[in-house]
mmCIF file as gemmi writes it, N, C-alpha and C atoms, coordinates in Angstrom:
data_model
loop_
_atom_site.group_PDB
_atom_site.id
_atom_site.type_symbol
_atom_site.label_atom_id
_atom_site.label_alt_id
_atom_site.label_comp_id
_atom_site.label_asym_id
_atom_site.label_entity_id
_atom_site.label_seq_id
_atom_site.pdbx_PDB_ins_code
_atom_site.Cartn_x
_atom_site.Cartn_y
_atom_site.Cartn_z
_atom_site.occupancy
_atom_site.B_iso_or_equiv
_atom_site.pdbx_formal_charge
_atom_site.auth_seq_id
_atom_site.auth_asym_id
_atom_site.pdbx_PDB_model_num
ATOM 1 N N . UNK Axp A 1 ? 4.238 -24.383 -16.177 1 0 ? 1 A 1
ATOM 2 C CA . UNK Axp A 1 ? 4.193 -23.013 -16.634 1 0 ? 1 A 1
ATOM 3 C C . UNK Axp A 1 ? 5.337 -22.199 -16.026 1 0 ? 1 A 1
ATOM 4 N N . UNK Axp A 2 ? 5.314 -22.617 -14.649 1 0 ? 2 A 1
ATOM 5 C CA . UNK Axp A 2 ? 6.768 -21.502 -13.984 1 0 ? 2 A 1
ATOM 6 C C . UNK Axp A 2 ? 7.75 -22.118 -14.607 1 0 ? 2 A 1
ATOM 7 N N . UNK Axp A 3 ? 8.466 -23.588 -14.741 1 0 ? 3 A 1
ATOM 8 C CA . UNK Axp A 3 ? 9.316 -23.821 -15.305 1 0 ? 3 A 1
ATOM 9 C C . UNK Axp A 3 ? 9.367 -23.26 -16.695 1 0 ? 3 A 1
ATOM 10 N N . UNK Axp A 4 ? 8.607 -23.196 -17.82 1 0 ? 4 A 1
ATOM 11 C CA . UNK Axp A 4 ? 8.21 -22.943 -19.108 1 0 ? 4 A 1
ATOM 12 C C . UNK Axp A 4 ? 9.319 -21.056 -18.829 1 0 ? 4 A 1
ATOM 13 N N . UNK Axp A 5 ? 8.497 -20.435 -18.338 1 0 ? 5 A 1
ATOM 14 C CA . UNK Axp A 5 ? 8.7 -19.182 -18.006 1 0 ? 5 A 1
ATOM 15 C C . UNK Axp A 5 ? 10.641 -18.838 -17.498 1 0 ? 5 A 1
ATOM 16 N N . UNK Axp A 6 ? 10.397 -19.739 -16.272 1 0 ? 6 A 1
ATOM 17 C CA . UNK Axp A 6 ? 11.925 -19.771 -16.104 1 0 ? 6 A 1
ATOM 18 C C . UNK Axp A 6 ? 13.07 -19.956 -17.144 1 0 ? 6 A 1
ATOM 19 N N . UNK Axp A 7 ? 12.635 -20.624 -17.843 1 0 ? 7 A 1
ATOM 20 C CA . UNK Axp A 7 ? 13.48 -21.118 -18.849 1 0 ? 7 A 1
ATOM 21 C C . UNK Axp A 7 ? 14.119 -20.378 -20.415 1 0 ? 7 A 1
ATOM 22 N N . UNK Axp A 8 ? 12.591 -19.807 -20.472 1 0 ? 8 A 1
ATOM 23 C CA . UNK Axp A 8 ? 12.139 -18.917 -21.363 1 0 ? 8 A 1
ATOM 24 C C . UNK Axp A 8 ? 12.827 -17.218 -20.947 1 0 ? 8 A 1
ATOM 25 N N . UNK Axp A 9 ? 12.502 -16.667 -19.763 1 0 ? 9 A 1
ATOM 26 C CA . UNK Axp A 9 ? 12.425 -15.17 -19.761 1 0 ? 9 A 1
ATOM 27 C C . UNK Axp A 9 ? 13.586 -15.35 -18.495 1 0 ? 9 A 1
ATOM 28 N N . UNK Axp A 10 ? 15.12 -14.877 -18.949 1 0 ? 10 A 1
ATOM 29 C CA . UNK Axp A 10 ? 15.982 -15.237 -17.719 1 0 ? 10 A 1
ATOM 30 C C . UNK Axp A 10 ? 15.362 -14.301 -16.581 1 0 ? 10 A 1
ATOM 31 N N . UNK Axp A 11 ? 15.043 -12.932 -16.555 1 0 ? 11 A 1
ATOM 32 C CA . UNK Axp A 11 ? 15.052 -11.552 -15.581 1 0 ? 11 A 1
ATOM 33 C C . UNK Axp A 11 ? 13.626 -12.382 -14.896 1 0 ? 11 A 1
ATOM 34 N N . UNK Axp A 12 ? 13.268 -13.719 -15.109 1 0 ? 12 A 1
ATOM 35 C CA . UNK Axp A 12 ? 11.841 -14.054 -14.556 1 0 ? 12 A 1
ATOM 36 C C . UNK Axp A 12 ? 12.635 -14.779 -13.524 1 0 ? 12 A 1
ATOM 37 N N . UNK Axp A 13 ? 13.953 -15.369 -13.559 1 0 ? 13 A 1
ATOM 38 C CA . UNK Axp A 13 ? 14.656 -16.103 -12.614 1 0 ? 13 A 1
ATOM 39 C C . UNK Axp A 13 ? 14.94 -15.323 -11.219 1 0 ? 13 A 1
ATOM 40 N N . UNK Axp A 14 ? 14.998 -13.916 -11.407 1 0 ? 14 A 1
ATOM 41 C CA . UNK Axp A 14 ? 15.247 -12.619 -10.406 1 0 ? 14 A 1
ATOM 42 C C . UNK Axp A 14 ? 14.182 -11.987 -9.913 1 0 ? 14 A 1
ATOM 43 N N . UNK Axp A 15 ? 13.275 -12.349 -10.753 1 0 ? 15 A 1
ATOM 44 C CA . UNK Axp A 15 ? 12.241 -11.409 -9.78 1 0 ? 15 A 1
ATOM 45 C C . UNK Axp A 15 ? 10.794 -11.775 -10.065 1 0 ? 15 A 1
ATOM 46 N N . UNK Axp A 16 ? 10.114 -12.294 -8.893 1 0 ? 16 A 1
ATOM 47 C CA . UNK Axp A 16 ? 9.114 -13.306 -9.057 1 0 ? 16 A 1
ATOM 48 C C . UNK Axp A 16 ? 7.581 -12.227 -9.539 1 0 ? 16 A 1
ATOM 49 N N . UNK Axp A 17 ? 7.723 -10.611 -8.995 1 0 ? 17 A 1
ATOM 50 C CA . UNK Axp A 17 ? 6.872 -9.756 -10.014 1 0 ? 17 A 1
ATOM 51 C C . UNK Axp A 17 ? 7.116 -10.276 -11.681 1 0 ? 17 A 1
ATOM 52 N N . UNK Axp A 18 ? 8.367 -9.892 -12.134 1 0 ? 18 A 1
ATOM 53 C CA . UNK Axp A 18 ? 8.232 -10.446 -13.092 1 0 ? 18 A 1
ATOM 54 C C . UNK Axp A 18 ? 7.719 -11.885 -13.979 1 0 ? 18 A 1
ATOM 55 N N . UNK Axp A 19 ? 8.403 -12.948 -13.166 1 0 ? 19 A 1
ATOM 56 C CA . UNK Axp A 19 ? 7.744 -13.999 -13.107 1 0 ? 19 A 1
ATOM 57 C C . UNK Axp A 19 ? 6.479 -14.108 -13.356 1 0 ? 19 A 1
ATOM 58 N N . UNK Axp A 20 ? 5.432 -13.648 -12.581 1 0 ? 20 A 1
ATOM 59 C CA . UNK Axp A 20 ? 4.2 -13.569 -12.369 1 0 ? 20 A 1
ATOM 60 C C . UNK Axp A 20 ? 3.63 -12.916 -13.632 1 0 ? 20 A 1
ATOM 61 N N . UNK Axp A 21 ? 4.09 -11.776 -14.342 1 0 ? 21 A 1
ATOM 62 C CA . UNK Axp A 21 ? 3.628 -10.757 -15.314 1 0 ? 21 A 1
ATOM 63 C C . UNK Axp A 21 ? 3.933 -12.155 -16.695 1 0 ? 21 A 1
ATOM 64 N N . UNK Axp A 22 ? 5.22 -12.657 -16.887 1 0 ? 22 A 1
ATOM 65 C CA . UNK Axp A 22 ? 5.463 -13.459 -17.738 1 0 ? 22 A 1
ATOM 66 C C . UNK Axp A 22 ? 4.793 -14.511 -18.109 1 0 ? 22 A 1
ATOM 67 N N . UNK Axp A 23 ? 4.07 -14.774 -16.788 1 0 ? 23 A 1
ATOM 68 C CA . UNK Axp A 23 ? 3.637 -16.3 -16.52 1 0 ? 23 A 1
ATOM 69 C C . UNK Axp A 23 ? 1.8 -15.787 -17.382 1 0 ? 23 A 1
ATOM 70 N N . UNK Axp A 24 ? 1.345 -14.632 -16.436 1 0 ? 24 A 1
ATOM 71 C CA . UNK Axp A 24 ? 0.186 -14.521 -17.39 1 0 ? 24 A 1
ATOM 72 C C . UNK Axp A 24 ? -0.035 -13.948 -18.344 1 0 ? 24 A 1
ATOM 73 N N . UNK Axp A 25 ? 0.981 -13.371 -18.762 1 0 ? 25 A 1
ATOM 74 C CA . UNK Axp A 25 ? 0.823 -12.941 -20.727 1 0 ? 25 A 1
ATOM 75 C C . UNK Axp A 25 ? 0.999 -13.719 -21.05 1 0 ? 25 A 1
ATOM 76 N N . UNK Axp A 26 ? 2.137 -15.312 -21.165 1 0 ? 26 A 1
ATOM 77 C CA . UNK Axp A 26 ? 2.376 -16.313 -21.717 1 0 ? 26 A 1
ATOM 78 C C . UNK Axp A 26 ? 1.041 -17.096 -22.272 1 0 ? 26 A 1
ATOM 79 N N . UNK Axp A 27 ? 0.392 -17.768 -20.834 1 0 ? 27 A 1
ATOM 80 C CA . UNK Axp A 27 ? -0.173 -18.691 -20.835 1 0 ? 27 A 1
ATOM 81 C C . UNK Axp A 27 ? -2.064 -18.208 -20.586 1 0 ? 27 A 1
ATOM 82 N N . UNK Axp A 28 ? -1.845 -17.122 -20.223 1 0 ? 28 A 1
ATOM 83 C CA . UNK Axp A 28 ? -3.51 -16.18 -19.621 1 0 ? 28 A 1
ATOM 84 C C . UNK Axp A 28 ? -4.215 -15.367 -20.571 1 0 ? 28 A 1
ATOM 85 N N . UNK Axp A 29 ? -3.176 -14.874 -21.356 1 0 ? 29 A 1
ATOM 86 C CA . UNK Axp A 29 ? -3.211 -13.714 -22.538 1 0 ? 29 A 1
ATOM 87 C C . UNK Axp A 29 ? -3.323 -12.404 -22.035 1 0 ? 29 A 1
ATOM 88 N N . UNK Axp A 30 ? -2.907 -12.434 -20.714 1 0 ? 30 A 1
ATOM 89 C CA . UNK Axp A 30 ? -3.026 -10.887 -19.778 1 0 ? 30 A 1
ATOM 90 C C . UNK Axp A 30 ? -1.736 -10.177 -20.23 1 0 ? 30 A 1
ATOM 91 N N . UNK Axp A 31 ? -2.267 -8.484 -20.759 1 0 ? 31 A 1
ATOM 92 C CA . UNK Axp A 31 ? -1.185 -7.863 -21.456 1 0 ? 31 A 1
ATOM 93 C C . UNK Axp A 31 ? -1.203 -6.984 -20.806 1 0 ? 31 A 1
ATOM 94 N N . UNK Axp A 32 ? -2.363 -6.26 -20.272 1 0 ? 32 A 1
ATOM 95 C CA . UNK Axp A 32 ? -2.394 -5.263 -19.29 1 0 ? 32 A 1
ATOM 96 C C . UNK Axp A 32 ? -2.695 -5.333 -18.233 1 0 ? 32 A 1
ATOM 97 N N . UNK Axp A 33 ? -3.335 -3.986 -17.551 1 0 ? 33 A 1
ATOM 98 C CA . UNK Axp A 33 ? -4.306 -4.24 -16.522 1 0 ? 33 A 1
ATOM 99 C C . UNK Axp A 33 ? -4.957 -5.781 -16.145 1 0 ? 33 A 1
ATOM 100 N N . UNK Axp A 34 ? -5.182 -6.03 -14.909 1 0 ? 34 A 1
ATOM 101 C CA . UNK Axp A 34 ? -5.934 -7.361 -14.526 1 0 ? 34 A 1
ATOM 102 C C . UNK Axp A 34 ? -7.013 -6.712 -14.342 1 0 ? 34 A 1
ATOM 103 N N . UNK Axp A 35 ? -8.367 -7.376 -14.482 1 0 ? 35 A 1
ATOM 104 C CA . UNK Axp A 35 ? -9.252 -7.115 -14.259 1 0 ? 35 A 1
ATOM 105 C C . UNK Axp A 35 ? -9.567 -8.092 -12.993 1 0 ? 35 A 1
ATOM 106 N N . UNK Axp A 36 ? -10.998 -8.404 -12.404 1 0 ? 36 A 1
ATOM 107 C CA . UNK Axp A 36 ? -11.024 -8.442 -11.378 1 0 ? 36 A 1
ATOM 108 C C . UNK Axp A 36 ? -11.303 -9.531 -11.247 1 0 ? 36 A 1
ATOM 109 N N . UNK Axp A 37 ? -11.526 -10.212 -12.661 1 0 ? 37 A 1
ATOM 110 C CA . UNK Axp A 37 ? -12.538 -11.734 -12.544 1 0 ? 37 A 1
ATOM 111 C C . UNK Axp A 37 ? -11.142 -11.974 -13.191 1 0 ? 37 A 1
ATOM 112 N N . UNK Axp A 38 ? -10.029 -11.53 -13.431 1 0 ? 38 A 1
ATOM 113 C CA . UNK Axp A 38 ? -8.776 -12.75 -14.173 1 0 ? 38 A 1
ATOM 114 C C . UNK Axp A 38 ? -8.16 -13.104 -12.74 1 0 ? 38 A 1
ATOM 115 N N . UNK Axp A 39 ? -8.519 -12.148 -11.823 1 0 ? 39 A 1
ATOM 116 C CA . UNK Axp A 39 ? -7.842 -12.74 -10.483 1 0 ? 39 A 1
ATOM 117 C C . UNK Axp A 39 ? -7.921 -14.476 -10.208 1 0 ? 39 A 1
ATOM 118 N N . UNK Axp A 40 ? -9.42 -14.593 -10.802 1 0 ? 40 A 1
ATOM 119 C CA . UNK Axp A 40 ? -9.586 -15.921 -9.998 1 0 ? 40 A 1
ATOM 120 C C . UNK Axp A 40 ? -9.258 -16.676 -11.375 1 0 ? 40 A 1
ATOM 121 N N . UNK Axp A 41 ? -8.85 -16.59 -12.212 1 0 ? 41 A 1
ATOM 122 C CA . UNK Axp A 41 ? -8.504 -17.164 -13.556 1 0 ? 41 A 1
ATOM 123 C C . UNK Axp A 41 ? -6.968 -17.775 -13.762 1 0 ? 41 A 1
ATOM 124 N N . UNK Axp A 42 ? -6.298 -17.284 -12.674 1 0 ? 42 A 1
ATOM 125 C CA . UNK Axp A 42 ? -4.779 -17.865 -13.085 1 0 ? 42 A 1
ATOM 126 C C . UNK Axp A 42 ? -4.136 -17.706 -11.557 1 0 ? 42 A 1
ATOM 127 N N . UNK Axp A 43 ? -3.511 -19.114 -11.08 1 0 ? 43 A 1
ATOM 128 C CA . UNK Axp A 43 ? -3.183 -18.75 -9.955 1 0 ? 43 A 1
ATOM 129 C C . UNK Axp A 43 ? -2.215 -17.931 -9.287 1 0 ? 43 A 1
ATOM 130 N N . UNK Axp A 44 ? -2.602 -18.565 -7.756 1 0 ? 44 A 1
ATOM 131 C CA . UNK Axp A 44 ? -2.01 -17.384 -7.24 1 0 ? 44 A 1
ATOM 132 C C . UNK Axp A 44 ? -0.498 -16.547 -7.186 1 0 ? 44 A 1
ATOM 133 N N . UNK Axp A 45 ? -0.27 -15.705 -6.874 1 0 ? 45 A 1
ATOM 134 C CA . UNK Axp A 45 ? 0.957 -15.166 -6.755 1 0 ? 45 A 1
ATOM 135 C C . UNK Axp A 45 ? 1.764 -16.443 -5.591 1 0 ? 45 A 1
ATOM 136 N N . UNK Axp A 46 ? 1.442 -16.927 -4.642 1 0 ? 46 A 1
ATOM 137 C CA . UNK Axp A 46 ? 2.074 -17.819 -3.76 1 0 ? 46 A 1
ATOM 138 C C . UNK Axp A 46 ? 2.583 -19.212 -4.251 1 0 ? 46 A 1
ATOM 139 N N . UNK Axp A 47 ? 1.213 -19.578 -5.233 1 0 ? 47 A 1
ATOM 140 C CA . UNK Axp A 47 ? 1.606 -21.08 -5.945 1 0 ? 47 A 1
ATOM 141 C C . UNK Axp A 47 ? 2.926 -20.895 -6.379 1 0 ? 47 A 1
ATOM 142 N N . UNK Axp A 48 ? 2.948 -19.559 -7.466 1 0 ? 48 A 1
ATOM 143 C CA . UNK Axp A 48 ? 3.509 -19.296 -8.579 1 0 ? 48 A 1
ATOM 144 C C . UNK Axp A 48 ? 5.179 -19.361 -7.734 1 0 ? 48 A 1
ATOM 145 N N . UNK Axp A 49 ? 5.403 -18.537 -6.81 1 0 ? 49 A 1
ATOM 146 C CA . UNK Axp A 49 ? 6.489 -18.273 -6.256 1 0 ? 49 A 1
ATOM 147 C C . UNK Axp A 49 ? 6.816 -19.436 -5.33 1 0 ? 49 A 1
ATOM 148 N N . UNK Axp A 50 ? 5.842 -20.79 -4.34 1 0 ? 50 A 1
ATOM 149 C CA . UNK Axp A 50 ? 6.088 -21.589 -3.822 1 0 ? 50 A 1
ATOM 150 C C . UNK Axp A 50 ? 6.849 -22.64 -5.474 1 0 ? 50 A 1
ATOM 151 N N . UNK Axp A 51 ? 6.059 -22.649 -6.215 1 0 ? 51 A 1
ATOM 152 C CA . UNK Axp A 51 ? 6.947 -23.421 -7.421 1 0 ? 51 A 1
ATOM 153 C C . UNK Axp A 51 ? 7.955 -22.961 -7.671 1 0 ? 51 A 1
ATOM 154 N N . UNK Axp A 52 ? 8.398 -21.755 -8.143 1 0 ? 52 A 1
ATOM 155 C CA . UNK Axp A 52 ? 9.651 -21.287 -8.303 1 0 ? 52 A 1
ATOM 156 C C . UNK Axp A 52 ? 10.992 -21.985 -7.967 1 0 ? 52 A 1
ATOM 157 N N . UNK Axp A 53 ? 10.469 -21.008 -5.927 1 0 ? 53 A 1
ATOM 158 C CA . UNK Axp A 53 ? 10.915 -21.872 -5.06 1 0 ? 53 A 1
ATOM 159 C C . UNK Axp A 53 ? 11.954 -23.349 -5.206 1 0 ? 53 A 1
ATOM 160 N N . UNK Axp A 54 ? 10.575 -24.202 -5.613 1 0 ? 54 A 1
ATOM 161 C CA . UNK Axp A 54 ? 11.331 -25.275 -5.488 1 0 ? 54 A 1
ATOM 162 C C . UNK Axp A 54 ? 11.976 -25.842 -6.79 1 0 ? 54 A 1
ATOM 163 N N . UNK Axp A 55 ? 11.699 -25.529 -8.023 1 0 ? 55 A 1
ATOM 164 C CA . UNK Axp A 55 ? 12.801 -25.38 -9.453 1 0 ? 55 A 1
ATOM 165 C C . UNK Axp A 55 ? 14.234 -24.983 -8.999 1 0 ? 55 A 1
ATOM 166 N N . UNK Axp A 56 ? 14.042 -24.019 -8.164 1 0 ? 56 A 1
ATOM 167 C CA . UNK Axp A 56 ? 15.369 -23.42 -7.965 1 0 ? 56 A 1
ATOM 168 C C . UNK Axp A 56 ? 16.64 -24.245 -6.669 1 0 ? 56 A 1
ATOM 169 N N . UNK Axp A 57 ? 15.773 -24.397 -5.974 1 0 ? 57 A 1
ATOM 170 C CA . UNK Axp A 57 ? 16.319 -25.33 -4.894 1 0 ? 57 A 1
ATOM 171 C C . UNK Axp A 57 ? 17.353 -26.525 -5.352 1 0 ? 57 A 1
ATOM 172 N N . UNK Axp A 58 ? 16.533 -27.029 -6.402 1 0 ? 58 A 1
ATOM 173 C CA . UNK Axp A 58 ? 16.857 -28.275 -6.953 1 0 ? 58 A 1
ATOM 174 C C . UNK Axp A 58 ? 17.97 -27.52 -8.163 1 0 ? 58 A 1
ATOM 175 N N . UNK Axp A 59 ? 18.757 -26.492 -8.094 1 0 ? 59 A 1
ATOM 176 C CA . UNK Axp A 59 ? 19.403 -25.904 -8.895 1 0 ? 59 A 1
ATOM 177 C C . UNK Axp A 59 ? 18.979 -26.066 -10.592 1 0 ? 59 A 1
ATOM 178 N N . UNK Axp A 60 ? 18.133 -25.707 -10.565 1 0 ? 60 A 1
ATOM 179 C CA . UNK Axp A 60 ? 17.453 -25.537 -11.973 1 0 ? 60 A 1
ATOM 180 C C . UNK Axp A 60 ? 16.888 -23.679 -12.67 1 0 ? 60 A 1
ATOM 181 N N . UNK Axp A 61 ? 17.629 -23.705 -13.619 1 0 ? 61 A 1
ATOM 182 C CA . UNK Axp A 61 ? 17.162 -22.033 -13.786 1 0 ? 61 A 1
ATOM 183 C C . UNK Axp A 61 ? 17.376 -21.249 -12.78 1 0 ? 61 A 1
ATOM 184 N N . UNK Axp A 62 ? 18.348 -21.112 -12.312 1 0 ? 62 A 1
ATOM 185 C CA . UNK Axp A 62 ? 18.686 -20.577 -10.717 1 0 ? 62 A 1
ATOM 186 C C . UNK Axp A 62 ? 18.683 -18.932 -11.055 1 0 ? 62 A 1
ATOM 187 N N . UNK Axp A 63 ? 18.682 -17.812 -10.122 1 0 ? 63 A 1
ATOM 188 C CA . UNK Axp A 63 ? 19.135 -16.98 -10.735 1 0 ? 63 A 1
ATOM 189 C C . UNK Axp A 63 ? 20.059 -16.16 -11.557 1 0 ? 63 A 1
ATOM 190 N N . UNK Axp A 64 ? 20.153 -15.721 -11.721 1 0 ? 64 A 1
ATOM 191 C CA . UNK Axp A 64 ? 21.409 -14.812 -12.899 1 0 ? 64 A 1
ATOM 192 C C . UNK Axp A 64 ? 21.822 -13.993 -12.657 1 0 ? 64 A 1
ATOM 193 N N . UNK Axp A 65 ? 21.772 -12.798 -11.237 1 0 ? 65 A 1
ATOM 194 C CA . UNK Axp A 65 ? 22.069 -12.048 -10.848 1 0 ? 65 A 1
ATOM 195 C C . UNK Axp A 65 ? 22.674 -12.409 -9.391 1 0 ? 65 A 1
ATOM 196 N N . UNK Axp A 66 ? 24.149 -12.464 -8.895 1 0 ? 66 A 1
ATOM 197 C CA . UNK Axp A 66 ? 24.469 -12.803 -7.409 1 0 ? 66 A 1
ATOM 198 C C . UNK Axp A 66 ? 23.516 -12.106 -6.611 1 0 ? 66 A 1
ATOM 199 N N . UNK Axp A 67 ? 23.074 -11.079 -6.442 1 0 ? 67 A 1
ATOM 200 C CA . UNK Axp A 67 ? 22.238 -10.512 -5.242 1 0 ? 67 A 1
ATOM 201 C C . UNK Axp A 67 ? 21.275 -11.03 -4.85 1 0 ? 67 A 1
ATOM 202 N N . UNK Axp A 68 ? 20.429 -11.578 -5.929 1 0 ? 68 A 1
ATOM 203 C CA . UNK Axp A 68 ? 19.501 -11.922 -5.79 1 0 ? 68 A 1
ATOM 204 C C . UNK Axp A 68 ? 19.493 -13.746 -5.352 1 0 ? 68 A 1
ATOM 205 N N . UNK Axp A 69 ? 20.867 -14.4 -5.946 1 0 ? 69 A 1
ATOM 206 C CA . UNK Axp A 69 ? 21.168 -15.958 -5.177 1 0 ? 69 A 1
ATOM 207 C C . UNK Axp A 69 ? 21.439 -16.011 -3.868 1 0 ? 69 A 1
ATOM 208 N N . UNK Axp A 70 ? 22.019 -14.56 -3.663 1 0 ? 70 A 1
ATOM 209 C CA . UNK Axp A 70 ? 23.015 -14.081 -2.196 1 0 ? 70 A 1
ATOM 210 C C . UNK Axp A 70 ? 21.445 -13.971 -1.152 1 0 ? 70 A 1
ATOM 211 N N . UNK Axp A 71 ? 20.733 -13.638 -1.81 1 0 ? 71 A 1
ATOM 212 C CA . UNK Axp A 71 ? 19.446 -13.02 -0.786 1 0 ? 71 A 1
ATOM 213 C C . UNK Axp A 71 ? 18.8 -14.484 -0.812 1 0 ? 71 A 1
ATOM 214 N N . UNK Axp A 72 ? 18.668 -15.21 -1.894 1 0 ? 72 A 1
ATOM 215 C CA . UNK Axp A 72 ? 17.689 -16.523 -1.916 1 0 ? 72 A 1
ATOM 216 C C . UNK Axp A 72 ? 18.634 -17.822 -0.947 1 0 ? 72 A 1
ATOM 217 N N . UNK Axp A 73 ? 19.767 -17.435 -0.507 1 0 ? 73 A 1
ATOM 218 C CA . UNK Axp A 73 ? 20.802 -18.424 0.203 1 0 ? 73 A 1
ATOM 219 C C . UNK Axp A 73 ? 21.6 -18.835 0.074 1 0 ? 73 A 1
ATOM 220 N N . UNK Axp A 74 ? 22.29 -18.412 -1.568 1 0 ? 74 A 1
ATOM 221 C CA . UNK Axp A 74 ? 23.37 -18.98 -2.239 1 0 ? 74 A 1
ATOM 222 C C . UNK Axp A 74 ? 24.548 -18.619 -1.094 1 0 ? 74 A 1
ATOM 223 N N . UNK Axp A 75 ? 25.548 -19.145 -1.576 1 0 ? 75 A 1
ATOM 224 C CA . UNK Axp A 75 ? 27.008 -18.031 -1.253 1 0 ? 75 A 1
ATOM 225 C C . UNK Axp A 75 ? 27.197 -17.666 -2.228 1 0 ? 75 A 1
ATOM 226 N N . UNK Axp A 76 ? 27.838 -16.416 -1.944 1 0 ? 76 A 1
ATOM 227 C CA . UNK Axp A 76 ? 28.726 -15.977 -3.196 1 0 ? 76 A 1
ATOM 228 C C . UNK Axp A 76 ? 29.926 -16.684 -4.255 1 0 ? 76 A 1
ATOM 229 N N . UNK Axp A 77 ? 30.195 -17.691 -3.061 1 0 ? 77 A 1
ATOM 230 C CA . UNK Axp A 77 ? 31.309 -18.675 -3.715 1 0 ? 77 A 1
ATOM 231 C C . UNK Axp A 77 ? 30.746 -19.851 -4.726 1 0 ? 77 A 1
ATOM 232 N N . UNK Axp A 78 ? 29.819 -20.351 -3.86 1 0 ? 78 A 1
ATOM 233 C CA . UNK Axp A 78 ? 28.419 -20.887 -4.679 1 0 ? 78 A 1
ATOM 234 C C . UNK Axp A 78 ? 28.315 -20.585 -6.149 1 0 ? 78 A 1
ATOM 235 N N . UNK Axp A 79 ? 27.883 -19.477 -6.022 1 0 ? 79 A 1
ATOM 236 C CA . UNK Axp A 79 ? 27.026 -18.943 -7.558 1 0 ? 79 A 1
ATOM 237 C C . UNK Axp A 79 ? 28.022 -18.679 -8.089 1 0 ? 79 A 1
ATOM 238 N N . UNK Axp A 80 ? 29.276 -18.234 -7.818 1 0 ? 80 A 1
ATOM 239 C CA . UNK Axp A 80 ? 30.282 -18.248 -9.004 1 0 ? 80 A 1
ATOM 240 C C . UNK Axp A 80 ? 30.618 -19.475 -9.509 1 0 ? 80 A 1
ATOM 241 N N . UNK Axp A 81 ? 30.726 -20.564 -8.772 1 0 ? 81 A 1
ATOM 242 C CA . UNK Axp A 81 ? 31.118 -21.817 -8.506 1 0 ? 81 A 1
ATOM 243 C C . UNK Axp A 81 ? 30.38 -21.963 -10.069 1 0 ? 81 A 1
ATOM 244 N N . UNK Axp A 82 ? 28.986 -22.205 -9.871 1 0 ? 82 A 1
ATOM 245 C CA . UNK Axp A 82 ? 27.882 -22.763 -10.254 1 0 ? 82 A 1
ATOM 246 C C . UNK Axp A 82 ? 27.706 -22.383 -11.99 1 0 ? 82 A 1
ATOM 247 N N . UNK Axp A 83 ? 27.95 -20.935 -12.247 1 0 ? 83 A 1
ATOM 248 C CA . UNK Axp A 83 ? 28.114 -20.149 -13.211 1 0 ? 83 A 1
ATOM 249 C C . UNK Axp A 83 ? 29.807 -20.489 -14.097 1 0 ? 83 A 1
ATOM 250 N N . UNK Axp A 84 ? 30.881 -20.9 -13.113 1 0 ? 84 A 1
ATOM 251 C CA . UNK Axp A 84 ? 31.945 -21.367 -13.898 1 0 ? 84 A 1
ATOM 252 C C . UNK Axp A 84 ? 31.923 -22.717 -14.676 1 0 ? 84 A 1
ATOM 253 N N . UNK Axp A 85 ? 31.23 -23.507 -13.783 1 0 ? 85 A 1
ATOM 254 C CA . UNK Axp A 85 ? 30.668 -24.815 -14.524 1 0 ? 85 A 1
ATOM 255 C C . UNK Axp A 85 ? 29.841 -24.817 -15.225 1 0 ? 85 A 1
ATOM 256 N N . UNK Axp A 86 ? 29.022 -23.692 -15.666 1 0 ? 86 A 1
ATOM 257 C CA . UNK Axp A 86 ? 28.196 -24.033 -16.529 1 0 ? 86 A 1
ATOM 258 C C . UNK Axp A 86 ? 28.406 -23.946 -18.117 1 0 ? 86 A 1
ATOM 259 N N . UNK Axp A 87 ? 29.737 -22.562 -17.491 1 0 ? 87 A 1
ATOM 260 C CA . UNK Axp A 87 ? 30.689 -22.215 -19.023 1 0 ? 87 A 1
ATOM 261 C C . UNK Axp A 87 ? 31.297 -23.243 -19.492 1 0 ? 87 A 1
ATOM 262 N N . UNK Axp A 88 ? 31.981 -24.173 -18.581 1 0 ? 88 A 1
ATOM 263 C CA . UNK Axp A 88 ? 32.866 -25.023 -19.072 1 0 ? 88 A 1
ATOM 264 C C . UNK Axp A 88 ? 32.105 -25.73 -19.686 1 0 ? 88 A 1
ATOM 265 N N . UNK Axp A 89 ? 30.531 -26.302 -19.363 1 0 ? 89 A 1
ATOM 266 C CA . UNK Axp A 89 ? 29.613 -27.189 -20.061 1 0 ? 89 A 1
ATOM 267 C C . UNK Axp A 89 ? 29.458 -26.893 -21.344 1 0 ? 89 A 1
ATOM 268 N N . UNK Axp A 90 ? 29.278 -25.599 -21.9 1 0 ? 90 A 1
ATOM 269 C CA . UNK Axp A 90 ? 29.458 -25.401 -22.951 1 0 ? 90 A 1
ATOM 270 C C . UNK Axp A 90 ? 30.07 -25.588 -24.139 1 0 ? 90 A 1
């Protein structure tokens, strides 16, 4: 599902609130408000972001914004690096 999401909604690659909102309208059918019993209905915010986590590690769906690679550990040289090769793949 996080991969599904990652893949799917790029701004879910930057910010794991979002992530989380994507992940349960996708797959939960949560559009609004949570109620109190969907809490225990879709997991947690930690799973969700420990998976992320490791999609990303393994340079998969990485983020899309430098600040946010710069804050997760990238270098800056890195993520340009990473982003020039991906054009050329094209």
């Amino acid at each position: 599902q996080v991969e599904y999401c990652l893949s799917h909604f790029e701004e879910a690659r930057n910010s794991d609130k979002e992530l989380c909102i994507r992940l349960f309208q996708t797959f939960y059918g949560i559009t609004e408000s949570m109620k109190m019993d969907d809490f225990f209905k879709v997991p947690s915010f930690e799973s969700i972001v420990r998976s992320r986590r490791k999609i990303q590690e393994e340079r998969r769906y990485p983020p899309t914004r430098e600040e946010v690679a710069v804050a997760r550990g990238w270098s800056r040289e890195m993520f340009a690096e990473f982003f020039a090769n991906k054009k050329e793949l094209k």
